[in-house]
C-alpha atoms as one frame of an Amber mdcrd trajectory, in Angstrom:
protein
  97.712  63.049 116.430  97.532  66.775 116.197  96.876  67.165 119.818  99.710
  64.706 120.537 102.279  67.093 118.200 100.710  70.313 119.862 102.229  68.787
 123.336 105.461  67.709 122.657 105.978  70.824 120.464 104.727  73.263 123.766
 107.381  71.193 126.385 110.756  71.473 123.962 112.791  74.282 124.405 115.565
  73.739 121.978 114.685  72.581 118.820 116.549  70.737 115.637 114.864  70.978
 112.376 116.524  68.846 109.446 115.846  69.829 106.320 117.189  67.197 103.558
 120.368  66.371 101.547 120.577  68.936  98.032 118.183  71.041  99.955 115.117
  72.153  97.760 112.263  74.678  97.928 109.937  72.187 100.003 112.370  71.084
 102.885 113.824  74.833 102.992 110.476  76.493 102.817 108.991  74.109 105.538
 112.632  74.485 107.200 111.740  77.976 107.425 108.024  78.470 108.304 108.673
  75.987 111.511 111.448  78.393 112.379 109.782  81.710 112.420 106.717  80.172
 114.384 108.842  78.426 116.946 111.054  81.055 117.905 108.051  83.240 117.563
 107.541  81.484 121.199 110.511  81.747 122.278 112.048  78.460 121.873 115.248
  77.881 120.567 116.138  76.594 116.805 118.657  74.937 115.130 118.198  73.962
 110.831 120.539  71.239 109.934 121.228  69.996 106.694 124.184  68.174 105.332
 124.622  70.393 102.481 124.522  74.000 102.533 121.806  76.465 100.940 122.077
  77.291  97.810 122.791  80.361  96.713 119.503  81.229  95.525 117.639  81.280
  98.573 119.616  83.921  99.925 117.837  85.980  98.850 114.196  85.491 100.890
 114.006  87.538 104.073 115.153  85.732 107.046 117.711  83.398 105.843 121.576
  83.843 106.493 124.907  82.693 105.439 124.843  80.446 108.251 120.951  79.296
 107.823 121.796  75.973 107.598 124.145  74.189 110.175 126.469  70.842 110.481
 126.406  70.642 114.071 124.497  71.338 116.999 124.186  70.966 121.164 122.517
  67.284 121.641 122.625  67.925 125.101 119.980  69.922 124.900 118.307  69.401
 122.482 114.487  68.267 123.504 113.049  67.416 119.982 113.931  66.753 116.284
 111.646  67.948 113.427 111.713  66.390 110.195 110.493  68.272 106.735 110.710
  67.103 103.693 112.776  64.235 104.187 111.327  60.373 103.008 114.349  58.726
 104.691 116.882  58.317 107.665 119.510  58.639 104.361 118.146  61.507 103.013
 118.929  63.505 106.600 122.293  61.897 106.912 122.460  62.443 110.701 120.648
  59.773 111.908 122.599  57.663 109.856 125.784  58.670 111.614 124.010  58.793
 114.971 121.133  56.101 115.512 120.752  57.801 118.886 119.005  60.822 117.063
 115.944  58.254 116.176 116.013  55.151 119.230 113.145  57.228 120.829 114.535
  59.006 123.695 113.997  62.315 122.268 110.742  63.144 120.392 110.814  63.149
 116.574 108.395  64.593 114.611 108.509  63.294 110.521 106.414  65.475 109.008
 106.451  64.435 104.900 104.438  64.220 101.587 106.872  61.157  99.949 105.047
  57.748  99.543 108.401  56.301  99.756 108.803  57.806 103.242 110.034  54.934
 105.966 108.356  56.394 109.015 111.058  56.497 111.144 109.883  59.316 113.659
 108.566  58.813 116.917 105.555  60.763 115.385 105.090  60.529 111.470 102.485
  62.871 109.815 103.084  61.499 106.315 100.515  62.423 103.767 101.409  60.960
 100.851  98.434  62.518  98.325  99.792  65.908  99.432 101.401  68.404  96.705
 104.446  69.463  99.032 105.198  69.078 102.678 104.750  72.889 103.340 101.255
  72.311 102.056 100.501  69.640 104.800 102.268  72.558 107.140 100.149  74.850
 106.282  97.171  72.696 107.422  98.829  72.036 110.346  98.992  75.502 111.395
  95.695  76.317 110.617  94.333  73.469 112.371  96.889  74.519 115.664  95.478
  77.908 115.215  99.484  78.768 114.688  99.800  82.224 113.345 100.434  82.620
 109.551 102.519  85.901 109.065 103.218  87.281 105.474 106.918  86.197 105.899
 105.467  82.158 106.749 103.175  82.159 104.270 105.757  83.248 101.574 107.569
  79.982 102.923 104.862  77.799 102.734 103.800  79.072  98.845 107.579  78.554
  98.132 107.050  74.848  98.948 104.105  74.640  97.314 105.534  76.123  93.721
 108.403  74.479  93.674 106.536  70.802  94.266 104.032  71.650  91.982 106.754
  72.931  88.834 104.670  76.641  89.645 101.223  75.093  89.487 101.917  72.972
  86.471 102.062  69.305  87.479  99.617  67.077  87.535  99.632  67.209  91.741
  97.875  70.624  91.330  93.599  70.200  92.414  91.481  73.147  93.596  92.399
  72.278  96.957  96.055  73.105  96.435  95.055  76.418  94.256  92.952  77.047
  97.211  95.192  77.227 100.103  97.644  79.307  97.205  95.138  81.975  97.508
  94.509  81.837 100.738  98.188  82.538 101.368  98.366  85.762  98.785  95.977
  86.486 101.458  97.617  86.326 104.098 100.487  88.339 102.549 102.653  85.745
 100.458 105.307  87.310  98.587 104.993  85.787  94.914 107.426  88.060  93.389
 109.829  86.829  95.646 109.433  83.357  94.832 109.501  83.465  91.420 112.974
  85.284  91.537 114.266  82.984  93.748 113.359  79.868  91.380 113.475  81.786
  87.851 115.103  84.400  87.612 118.907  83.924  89.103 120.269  82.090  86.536
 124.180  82.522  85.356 125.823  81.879  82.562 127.428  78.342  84.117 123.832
  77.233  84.183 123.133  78.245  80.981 125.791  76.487  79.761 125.491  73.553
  81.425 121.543  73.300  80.810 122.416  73.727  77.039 125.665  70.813  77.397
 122.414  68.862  79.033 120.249  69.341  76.094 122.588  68.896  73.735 123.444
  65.067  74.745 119.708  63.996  74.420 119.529  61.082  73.430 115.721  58.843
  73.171 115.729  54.698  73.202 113.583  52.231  71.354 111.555  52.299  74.702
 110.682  55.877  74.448 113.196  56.845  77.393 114.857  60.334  77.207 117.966
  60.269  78.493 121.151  62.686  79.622 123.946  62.678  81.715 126.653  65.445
  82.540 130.303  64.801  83.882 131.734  66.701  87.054 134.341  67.760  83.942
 131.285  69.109  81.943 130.132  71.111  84.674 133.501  72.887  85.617 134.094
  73.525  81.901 130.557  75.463  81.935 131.457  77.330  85.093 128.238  75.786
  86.689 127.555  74.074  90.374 126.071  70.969  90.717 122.772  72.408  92.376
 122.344  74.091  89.380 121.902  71.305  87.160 118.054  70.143  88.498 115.450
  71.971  86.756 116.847  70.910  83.211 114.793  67.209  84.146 111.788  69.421
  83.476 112.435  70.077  79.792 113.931  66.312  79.278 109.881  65.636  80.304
 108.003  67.941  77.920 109.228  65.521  74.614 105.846  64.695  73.491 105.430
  60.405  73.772 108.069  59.798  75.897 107.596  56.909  78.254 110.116  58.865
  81.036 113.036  61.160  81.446 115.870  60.313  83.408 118.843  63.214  83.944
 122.250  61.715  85.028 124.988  64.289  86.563 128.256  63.954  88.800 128.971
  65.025  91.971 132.873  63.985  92.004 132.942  65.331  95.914 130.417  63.227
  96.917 131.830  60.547  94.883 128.113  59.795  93.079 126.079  60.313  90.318
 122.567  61.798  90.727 119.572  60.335  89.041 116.064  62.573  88.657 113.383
  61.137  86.702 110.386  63.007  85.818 106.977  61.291  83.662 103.984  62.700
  83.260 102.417  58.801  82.009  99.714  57.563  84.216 101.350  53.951  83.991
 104.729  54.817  85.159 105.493  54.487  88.857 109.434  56.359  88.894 109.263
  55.714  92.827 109.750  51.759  92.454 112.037  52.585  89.577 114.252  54.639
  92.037 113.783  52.377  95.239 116.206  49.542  93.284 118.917  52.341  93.333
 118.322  53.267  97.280 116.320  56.729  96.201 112.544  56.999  95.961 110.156
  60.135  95.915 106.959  60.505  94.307 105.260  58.023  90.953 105.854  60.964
  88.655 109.343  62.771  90.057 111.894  60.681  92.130 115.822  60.756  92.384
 118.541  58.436  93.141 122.145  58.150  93.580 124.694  55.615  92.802 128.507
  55.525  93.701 130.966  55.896  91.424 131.632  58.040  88.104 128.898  58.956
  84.841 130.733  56.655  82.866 129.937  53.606  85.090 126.703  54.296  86.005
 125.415  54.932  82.054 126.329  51.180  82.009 124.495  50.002  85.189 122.015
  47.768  84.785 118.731  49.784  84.498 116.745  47.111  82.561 115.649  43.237
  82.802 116.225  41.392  80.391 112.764  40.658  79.557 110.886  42.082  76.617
 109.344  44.903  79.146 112.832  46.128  79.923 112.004  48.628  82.519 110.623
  47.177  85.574 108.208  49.559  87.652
């Protein structure tokens, strides 16, 4: 498999790497690393992504305003890279396009997500992994790929941001391991943790405390919120914004799961995270029924329509065990 990826990688010459929809630190920091080593060689790279990056990850060396693009030259384009992403959905383009996946041109999946469809040419899906810039960092060592300080401070970006900075239950001494081994190599930590903790504005504020203030907990042990596209204007916040909240929804002691509900009026949908940290939970099933998926402990949906709908969808069977996983 490795040699197989080596090969096809060494023959393309123009290169498409799509990073997911609501790009996060894992799909932009893999996005990234693949970047820098592949034009390293000369080869020529284009990151697509249906959304653009947010703002916060402007501020790691070597992205632009224009890091992410919409379109890009299929003529001559000689291979697709996937990172991050667990579904054909999820990219968008090969939804619109079914060309971009029928097998004429390579297509290398390369993802952690045990909900991932395997719909490269070439899928190195590793579900037990923390992050898919942690499998990429295997990858390059086992290649023999260069590591350069700037890489590695993409690939411990993915890496934090999978693992909530170390502090989910995906974190083993193997993970800790490669960490160190990219400090190392020259990771910049400082920059990551100002690029995940310490941007916040006052909109997020404001909507993170609109969030927390509409808690609400069922007989079930379910912690629930939701936030309207109206909430979020009022608090001067953007709708990437709005994750990390799920996080705190998680740490009420007993809880069964925590499910965050928010609006996206230009998309026309309402996103669902869910975060547990029970053993006898599985939020990936929970999510599949709603077209999302992800991982057993942290998966996301979304469902058209408005907050006020969707609160009223039917989550639960009707069954004593209401939620089915």
């Amino acid at each position: 498999m490795l040699q197989q990826l080596q090969d096809i990688i060494d023959r393309a010459r123009h290169v498409v790497i799509f990073s997911h929809r609501s790009p996060d630190g894992d799909t932009i920091g893999g996005n990234l690393a693949l970047r820098d080593a592949l034009e390293s060689w000369g080869k020529s790279v284009t990151s697509v992504c249906a959304d653009p990056l947010p703002h916060v990850y402007d501020a790691l060396d070597g992205v632009s305003d224009n890091f992410f693009h919409q379109t890009w030259n299929k003529k001559t384009t000689d291979l697709y890279i996937n990172v991050d992403g667990s579904s054909t959905t999820q990219l968008v383009y090969p939804e619109k396009d079914p060309s971009i996946i029928d097998g004429t041109i390579p297509f290398i999946s390369i993802d952690h997500h045990i909900s991932n469809t395997y719909f490269g040419t070439h899928n190195l899906v590793i579900p037990d992994a923390c992050s898919t810039t942690y499998i990429l960092y295997h990858l390059f060592i086992q290649l023999g790929w260069n590591i350069t300080p700037r890489i590695a401070t993409y690939l411990l970006l993915g890496i934090y941001y999978d693992t909530g900075s170390l502090m989910h239950s995906n974190t083993n001494g193997d993970v800790m391991q490669v960490c160190g081994e990219l400090m190392r190599l020259g990771a910049n930590r400082n920059q990551i943790m100002s690029v995940l903790y310490r941007q916040r504005t006052p909109g997020q504020l404001r909507a993170w405390g609109r969030v927390l203030e509409s808690v609400t907990q069922d007989a079930d042990g379910v912690i629930m919120s939701g936030l309207t596209d109206s909430d979020l204007r009022s608090c001067g916040a953007k709708t990437e914004e709005v994750g990390g909240v799920v996080d705190y929804l998680n740490s009420v002691d007993g809880a069964k799961f925590a499910i965050l509900l928010s609006e996206d009026r230009a998309k026309g949908i309402v996103k669902g995270s869910t975060r547990t940290r029970r053993e006898d939970v599985n939020l990936s099933e929970f999510c599949k029924k709603f077209g999302g998926g992800g991982h057993k402990k942290a998966s996301g949906f979304g469902i058209r329509g408005q907050l006020e709908n969707v609160q009223n969808y039917t989550f639960f069977r009707p069954d004593q065990n209401r939620y089915d996983f």
